[in-house]
Each structure stands twice: as structure tokens, then as C-alpha cells.
C-alpha positions as CSV (number, residue, x, y, z in Angstrom):
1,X,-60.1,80.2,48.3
2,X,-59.0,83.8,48.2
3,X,-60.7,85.9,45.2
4,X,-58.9,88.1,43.2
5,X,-61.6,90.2,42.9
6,X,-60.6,108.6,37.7
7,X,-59.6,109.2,40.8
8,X,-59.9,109.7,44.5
9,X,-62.4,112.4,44.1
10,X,-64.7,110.1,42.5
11,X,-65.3,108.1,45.8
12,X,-66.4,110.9,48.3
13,X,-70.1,109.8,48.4
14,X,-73.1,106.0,52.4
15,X,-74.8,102.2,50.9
16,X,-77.8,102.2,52.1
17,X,-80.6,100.5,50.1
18,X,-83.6,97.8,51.9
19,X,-84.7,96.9,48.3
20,X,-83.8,93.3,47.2
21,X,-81.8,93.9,44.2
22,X,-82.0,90.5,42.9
23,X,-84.6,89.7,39.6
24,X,-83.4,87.2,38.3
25,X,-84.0,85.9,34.7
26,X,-85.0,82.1,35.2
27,X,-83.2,81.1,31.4
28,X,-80.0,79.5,29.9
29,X,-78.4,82.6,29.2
30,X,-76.9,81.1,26.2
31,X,-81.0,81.5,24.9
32,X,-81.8,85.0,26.1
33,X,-84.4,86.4,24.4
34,X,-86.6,89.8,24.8
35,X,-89.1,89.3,27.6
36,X,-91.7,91.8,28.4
37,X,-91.2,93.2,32.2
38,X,-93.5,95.4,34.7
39,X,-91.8,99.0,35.2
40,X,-91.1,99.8,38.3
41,X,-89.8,102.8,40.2
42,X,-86.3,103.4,40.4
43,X,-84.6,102.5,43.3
44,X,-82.6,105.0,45.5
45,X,-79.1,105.2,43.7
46,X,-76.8,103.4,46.2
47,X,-73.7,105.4,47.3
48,X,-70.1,104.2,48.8
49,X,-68.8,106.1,52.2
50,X,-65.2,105.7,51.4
51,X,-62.5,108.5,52.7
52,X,-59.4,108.8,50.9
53,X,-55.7,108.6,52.8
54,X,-53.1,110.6,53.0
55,X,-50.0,109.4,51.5
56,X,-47.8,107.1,53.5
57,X,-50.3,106.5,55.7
58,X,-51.0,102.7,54.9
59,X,-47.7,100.6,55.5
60,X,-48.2,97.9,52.8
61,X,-45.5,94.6,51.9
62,X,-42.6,95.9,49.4
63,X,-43.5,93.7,46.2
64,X,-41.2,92.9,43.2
65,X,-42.4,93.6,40.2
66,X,-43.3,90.6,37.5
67,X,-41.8,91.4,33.9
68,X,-43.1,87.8,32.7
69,X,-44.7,88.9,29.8
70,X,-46.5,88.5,26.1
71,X,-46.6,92.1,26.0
72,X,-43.4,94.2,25.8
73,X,-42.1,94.6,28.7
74,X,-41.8,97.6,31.0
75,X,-39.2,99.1,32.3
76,X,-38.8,100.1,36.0
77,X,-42.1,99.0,37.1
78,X,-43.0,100.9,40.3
79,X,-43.5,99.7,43.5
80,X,-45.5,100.6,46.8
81,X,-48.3,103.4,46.3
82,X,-46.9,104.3,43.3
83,X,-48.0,100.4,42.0
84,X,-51.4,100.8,43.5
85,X,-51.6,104.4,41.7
86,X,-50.8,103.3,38.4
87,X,-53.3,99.9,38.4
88,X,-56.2,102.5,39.9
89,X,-55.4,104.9,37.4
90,X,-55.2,102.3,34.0
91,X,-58.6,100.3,35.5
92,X,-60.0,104.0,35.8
93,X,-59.3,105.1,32.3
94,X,-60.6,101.3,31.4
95,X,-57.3,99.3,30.3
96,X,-57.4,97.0,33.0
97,X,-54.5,95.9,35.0
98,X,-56.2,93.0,36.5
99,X,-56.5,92.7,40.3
100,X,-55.6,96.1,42.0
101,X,-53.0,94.0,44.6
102,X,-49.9,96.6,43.9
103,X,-48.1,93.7,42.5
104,X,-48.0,95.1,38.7
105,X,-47.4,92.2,36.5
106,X,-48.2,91.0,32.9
107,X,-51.7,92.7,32.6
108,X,-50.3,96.0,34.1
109,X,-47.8,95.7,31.4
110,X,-50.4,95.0,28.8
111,X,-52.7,98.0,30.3
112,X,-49.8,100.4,30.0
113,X,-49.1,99.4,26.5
114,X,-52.6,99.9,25.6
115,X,-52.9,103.2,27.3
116,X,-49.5,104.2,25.6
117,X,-51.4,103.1,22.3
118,X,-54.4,105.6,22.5
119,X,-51.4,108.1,23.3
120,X,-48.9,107.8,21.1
121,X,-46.5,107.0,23.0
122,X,-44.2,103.8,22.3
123,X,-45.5,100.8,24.3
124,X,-43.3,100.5,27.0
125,X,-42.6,104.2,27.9
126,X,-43.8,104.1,31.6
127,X,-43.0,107.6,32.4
128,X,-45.8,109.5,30.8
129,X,-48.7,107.6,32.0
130,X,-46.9,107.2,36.0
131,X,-47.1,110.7,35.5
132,X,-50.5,110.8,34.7
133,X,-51.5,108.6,37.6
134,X,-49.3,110.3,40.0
135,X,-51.9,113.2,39.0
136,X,-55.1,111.8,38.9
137,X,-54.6,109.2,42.0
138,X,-53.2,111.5,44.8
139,X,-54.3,108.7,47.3
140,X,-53.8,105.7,46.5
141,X,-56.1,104.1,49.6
142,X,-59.5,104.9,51.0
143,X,-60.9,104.1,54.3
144,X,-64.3,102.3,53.7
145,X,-67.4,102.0,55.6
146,X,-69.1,98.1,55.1
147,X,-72.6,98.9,54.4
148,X,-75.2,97.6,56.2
149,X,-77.0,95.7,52.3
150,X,-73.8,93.5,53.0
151,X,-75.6,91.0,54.7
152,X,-78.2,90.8,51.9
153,X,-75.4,89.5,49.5
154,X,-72.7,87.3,52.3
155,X,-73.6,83.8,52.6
156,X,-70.9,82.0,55.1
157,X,-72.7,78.5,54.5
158,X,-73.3,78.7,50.5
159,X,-71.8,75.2,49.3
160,X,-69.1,74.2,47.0
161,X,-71.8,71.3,45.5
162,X,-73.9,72.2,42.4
163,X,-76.7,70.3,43.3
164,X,-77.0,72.2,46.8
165,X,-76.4,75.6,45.0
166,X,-79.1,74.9,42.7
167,X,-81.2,75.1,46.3
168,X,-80.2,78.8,47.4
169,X,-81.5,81.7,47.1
170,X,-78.1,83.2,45.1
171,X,-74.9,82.8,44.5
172,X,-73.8,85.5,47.1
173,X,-70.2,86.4,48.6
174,X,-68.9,83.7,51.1
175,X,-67.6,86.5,53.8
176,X,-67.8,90.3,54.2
177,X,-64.2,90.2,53.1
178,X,-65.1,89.1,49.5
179,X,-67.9,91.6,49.1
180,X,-65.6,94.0,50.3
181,X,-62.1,92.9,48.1
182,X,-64.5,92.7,44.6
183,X,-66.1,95.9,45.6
184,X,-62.6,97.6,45.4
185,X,-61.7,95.5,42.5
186,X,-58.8,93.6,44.4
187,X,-58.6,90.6,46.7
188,X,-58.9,88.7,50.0
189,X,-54.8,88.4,49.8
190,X,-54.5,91.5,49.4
191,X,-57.2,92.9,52.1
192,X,-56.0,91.1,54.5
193,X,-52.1,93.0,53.7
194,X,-53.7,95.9,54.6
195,X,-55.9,95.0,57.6
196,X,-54.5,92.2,59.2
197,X,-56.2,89.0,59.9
198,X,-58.0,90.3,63.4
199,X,-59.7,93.1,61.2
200,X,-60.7,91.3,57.9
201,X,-62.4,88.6,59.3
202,X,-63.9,90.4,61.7
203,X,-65.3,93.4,60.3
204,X,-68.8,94.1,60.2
205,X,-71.0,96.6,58.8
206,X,-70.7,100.1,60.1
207,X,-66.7,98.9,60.8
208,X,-64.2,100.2,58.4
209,X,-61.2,98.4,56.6
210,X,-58.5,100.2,54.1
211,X,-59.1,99.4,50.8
212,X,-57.4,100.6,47.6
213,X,-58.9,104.0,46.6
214,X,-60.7,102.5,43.4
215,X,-64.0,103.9,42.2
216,X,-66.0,100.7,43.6
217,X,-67.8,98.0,42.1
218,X,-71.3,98.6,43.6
219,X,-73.1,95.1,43.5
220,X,-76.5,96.2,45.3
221,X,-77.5,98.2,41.9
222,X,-77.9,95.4,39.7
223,X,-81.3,94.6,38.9
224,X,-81.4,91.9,36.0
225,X,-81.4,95.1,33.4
226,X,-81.6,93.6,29.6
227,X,-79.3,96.0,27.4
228,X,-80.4,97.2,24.5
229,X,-79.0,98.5,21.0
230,X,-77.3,101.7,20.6
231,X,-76.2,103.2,17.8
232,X,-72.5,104.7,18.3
233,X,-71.9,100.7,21.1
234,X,-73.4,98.5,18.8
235,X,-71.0,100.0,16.0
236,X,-68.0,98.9,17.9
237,X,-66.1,95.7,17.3
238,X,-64.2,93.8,20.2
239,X,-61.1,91.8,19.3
240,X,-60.5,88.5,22.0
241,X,-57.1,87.6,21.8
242,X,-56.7,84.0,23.5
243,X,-53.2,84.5,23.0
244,X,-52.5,87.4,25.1
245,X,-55.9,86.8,27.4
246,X,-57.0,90.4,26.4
247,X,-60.3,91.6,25.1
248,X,-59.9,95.0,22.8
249,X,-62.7,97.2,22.4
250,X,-62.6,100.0,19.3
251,X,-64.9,102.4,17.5
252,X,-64.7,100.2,14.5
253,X,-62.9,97.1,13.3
254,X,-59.5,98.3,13.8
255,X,-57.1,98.1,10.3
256,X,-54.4,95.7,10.0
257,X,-51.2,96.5,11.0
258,X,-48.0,97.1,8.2
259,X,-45.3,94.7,10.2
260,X,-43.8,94.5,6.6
261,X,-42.8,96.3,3.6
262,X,-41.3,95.2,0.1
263,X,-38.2,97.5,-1.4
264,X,-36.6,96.8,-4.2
265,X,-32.5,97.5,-4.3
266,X,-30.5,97.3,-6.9
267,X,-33.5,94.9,-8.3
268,X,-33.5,92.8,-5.4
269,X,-36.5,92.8,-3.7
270,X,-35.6,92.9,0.2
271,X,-37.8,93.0,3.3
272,X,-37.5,95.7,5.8
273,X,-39.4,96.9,8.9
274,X,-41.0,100.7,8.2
275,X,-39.4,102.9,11.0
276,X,-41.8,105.1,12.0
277,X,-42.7,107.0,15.3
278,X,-46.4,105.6,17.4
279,X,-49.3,107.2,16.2
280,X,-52.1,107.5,18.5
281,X,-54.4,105.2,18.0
282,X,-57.7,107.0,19.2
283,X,-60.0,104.1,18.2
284,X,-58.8,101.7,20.9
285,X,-61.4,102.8,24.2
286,X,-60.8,99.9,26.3
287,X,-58.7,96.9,26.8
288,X,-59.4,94.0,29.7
289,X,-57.5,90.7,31.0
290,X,-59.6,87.8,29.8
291,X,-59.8,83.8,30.2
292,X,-60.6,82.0,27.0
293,X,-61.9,78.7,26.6
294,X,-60.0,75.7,26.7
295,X,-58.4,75.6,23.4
296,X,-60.7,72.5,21.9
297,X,-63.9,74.5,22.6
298,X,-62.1,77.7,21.6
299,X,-64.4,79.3,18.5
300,X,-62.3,81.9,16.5
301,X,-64.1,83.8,14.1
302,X,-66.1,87.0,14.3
303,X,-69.5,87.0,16.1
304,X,-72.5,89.4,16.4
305,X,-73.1,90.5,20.3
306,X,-76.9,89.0,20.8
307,X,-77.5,90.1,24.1
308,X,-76.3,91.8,27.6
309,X,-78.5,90.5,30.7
310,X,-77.3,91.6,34.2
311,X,-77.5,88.5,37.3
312,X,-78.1,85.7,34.6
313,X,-79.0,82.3,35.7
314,X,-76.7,79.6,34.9
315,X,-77.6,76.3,33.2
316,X,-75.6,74.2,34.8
317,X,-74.6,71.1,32.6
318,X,-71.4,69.1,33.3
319,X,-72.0,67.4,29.8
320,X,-71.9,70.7,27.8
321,X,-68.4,71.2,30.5
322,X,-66.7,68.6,29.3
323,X,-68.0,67.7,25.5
324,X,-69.1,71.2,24.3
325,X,-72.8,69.9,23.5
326,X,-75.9,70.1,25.8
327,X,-77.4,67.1,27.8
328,X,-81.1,66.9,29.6
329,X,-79.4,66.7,32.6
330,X,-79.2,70.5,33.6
331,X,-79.8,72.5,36.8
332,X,-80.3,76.2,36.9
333,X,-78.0,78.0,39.4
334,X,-79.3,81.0,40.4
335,X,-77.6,84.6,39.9
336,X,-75.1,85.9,42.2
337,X,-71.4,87.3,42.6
338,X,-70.3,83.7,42.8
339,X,-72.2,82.3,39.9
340,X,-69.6,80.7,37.3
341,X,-70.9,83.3,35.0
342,X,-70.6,86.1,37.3
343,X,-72.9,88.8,37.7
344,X,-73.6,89.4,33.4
345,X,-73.8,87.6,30.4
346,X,-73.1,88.8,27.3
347,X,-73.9,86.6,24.9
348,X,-72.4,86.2,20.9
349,X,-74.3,85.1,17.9
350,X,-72.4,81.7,18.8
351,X,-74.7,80.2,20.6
352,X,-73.6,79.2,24.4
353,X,-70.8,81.5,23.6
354,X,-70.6,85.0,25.7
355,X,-68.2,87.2,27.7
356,X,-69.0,87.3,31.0
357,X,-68.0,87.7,35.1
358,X,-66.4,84.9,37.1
359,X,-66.6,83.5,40.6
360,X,-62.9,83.6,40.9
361,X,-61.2,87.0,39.4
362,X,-57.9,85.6,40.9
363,X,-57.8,83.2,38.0
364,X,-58.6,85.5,35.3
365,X,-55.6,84.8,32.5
366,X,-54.7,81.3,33.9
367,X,-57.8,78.7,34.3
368,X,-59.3,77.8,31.3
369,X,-63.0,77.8,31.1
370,X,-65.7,75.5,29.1
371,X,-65.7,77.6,26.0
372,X,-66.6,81.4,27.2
373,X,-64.6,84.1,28.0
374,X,-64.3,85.6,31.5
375,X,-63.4,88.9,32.7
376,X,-63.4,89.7,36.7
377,X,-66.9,91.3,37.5
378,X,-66.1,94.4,38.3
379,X,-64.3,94.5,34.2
380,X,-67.4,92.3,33.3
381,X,-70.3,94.8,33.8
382,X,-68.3,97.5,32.0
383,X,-69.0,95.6,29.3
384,X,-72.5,97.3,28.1
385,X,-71.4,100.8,28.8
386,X,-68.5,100.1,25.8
387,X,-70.4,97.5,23.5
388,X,-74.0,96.8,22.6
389,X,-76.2,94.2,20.8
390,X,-75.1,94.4,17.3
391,X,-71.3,94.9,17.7
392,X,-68.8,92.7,16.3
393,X,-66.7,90.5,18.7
394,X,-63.8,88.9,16.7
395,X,-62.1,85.8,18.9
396,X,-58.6,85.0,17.5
């Protein structure tokens, strides 16, 4: 199955790293609690060889833009590099567009609305953040070197079967194409558009393929870190719309919105609509496509954020899949990019409740999952550097 998995300059640095990233934490993740853990030295920071392209360089498929929408809709969506600029530039500035594919649809439209939010601007006005992205993004594709750790995290035989998967050593990538389309937050589809059959499946590392010029998503430096409290993160409150399929992420609980005003004329009382101009809304910092739960395990309310644990291990229980409640009958699936969880659990005062990566960022906003809500990986592990044990997640 394909996977779906502020600027260029950001992307000029080779991977390199022998040390096995992988420490996992042997738990349900819905149960997480502190552990003590053996310091060790820090590992050499990994870093990306990537070289950006000149403009018109990569011939890439014409695509028509998707104005199916829950969000208003967008005028004049743009098309070619110009599509590729604007979805590197909103997942940049963290409103994410979903899978960078140059295909802008309903999350790009929600992105830009949410961007337009923080600026004042009205919420489908696309011409002053394409302006900004014509500006930060001059290139809008990279040429990337596979690193050599790839290997260490592409497993061509790792089975579909859950039983079988409780056996191996992780839940790695299935091909160098998937480590390479997550890395630059888009997709096998979409890889392949750019590279041509021969050339994704056939790369190796040291071999190059063109990739969208995306500050990557660098898997080899996970190492099962535990996050902890912080006082401005842990402050914040995240609203999960299972509406929309959007996570919103603000300084504080965000105030209710006026959609309606009583007036009284001529001693009638009469409803009307204020008319006012967008004010920026600076407390908004980051917005992400989501997929709730199925709606009978859906639980709305507002939750405490418990805990943040990089390469969880998964219970997996096909009783607490289909019911909502817990069996004996459990095996533990061991971390991995393609762990159902994805590569980070953040668990909610809820218990068996978090927000958390995926196996298959393609289907971010249309499968429904067991209860939790999934982001793609790369939006997924973001997650900590916005929000912090003790913040608020609100799921309506």
C-alpha cells in the first residue's frame, strides 16, 4: 500500500549515525508511567544531505485542485511548484496541509485558513500567504542523498499478521521508498511522480531521488525520550475537532466565538451577525489534519495530557479494537515507523486515549481508528515541542 507519509535553507546539512536508535519502552502506552533510565552520552546529531533545485527543474503531473471542503473554501488554489510551495511553507510554519503531494485539497484549505487566522487576514484570502511561501520556499524540490542508517529501519519481509509482528525486531519501513516519502513528509505515489518507477524502487543508499524540499522528518534520532512538564507547553490547551479532523493548539483555552448578537428595533428584538474585520488571532500556534475514533468510542470532553513517550510499544488487543474494553488476550508490538501508533504516544488523562503517529499517513482524515486520534508521524512528533504533560486537550 502506498503511504502518505521554513524553508530551503533549512535543509543544506549527511545521515550518518552506527548507533541503534531504538529503546524501546516494553509497556501499554495507554499506562505509561515515570521509569528511572541510565544516562547515556548523546549521540552524534544526525544530519540530511539534501540539495535544493532550481525552479522548473523537476517536470511533475499538472494536478486539479480539490475544493471539497468543511473549511471555507479557497479561491484559485495553485497548481505545480507553486502547490508544493505553499504545502512546504504552511507544514513549515506548523498548520499542516497534510501529505506534501502538490495536490492541495481540504487540509491545505484548512491550513491556509488557520494561517490566515494568526494573521488577520479573512480565511480564504490565498494571496497573502502564496506570497509568503513564494518567499520563504524559493525551491520547491531537493535532491536527496539515502543515508546509509536506512537499512537499519527497511524491512522488505515485515508481515501484515500481528502475531508475526509481535516476533520482529520493530515495526520498520517496508522499502527505501517509504523511509524516504515519510522523511520528506509526502508519499510513495507521489515519489514515484517524481522519480519514476526504475529509480524509486531501485535506489539505494548513497543514490539520490528528488523529493519535495521539506525540512525532513529524521527517524534515526528517536531514542524512546519521556517528555516532561514545561511551564509555558503544559499551559496550552489543544482543541480535537472530529468534525473537521483537525487538532488546534493555543497559548490558552481559546474564548468562544460571538456568531450572534441581540438588537433591539423599534422594540423588537432581532438577530444579526456583528460585521466586523479578522482580528489576528495570535494564540492559535499550530493546527494539524487528524483521524478520530470511530464515532462510538469517540470521548468528547476535555482531558489532561499524562504523558509523551517517543517509539512506544503497542498493546495489541483486537477485543479493546472492536468493544472499547481490554481483554487478557494481548500482544506487545514493538516500536517502529509502522507501529499502528506510530513513532509517539501521547497519552490523555482518559485512559487508552492519546494522539499519536500512524502506519498509514495516506489515511489521515478518512479511516477511522479504535478510539485515538492519529496525526501522520512527521505532524505526530511535533507534538511535544507545542504541548506538554499538564495541558488541556478538549475532543469535540
Amino acid at each position: 500500500m502506498f503511504r502518505k507519509s521554513v524553508a530551503a535553507a533549512i535543509l543544506a546539512t549527511a545521515c550518518s549515525s552506527d548507533a541503534d536508535p531504538l529503546r524501546a519502552l516494553p509497556v501499554d502506552p495507554s499506562e505509561i508511567t515515570p521509569e528511572e533510565k541510565v544516562a547515556a552520552p548523546p549521540a552524534p546529531a544526525p544530519v540530511v544531505q539534501c540539495t535544493p533545485l532550481a525552479p522548473g527543474v523537476v517536470k511533475m503531473p499538472e494536478h486539479k485542485p480539490s475544493t471539497k471542503s468543511d473549511a471555507p473554501e479557497v479561491a484559485n488554489l495553485p497548481t505545480g511548484e507553486d502547490a508544493i510551495r505553499l504545502q512546504i511553507f504552511l507544514d513549515q510554519s506548523n498548520f499542516g496541509p497534510g501529505v506534501v503531494d502538490g495536490k492541495p485539497g481540504r487540509f491545505t484549505i484548512q491550513a491556509v485558513a488557520s494561517w490566515n487566522e494568526v494573521h488577520g487576514h479573512e480565511a480564504d484570502d490565498i494571496g497573502p500567504v502564496m506570497a509568503a511561501a513564494r518567499k520563504a520556499v524559493p525551491s520547491a524540490f531537493a535532491m536527496a542523498v539515502v543515508p546509509e542508517i536506512a537499512t537499519k529501519w527497511v524491512n522488505s519481509g515485515l508481515s501484515h499478521n500481528r502475531a508475526a509482528q509481535a516476533n520482529a525486531k520493530r515495526m520498520s519501513y517496508r522499502s527505501i521508498a517509504e523511509f524516504m516519502s515519510e522523511r520528506f513528509h509526502t508519499d510513495v505515489e507521489f515519489i514515484l511522480e517524481l522519480n519514476g518507477s526504475k529509480n524509486t524502487w531501485g535506489v539505494k543508499p548513497g543514490e539520490t531521488l528528488i523529493v519535495p524540499n521539506v525540512k525532513p522528518f529524521v527517524i534515526e534520532a528517536l531514542d524512546g525520550k519521556r517528555y516532561e512538564a514545561e511551564t509555558a507547553m503544559s499551559e496550552r490547551h489543544a482543541v480535537v475537532d472530529t468534525v473537521k479532523n483537525q487538532v488546534r493548539i493555543f497559548e490558552a483555552a481559546p474564548a468562544a466565538l460571538v456568531i450572534e448578537e441581540e438588537e433591539t428595533v423599534s422594540n423588537q428584538p432581532v438577530l444579526v451577525k456583528p460585521k466586523t474585520s479578522p482580528v489576528a488571532n495570535r494564540a492559535l500556534v499550530a493546527s494539524f489534519p487528524i483521524t478520530p475514533g470511530k464515532p462510538q468510542f469517540i470521548h468528547k470532553g476535555v482531558w489532561k495530557l499524562n504523558n509523551s513517550v517517543e517509539l512506544p510499544v503497542w498493546r495489541y488487543d483486537q477485543s479493546l479494537l472492536d468493544t472499547g474494553k481490554r481483554s487478557n488476550n494481548a500482544l506487545n508490538i514493538q516500536p517502529g515507523p509502522n507501529s499502528p501508533v506510530g513513532i509517539i504516544w501521547n497519552g490523555l488523562s482518559k485512559p487508552g486515549i492519546g494522539l499519536h503517529g500512524t502506519a498509514d499517513p495516506e489515511t489521515i482524515g478518512r479511516a477511522r481508528s479504535a478510539g485515538c486520534i492519529r496525526l501522520a508521524n512527521w505532524d505526530a512528533i511535533r507534538i511535544p515541542t507545542l504541548i506538554r504533560p499538564g495541558a488541556t486537550v478538549e475532543i469535540r
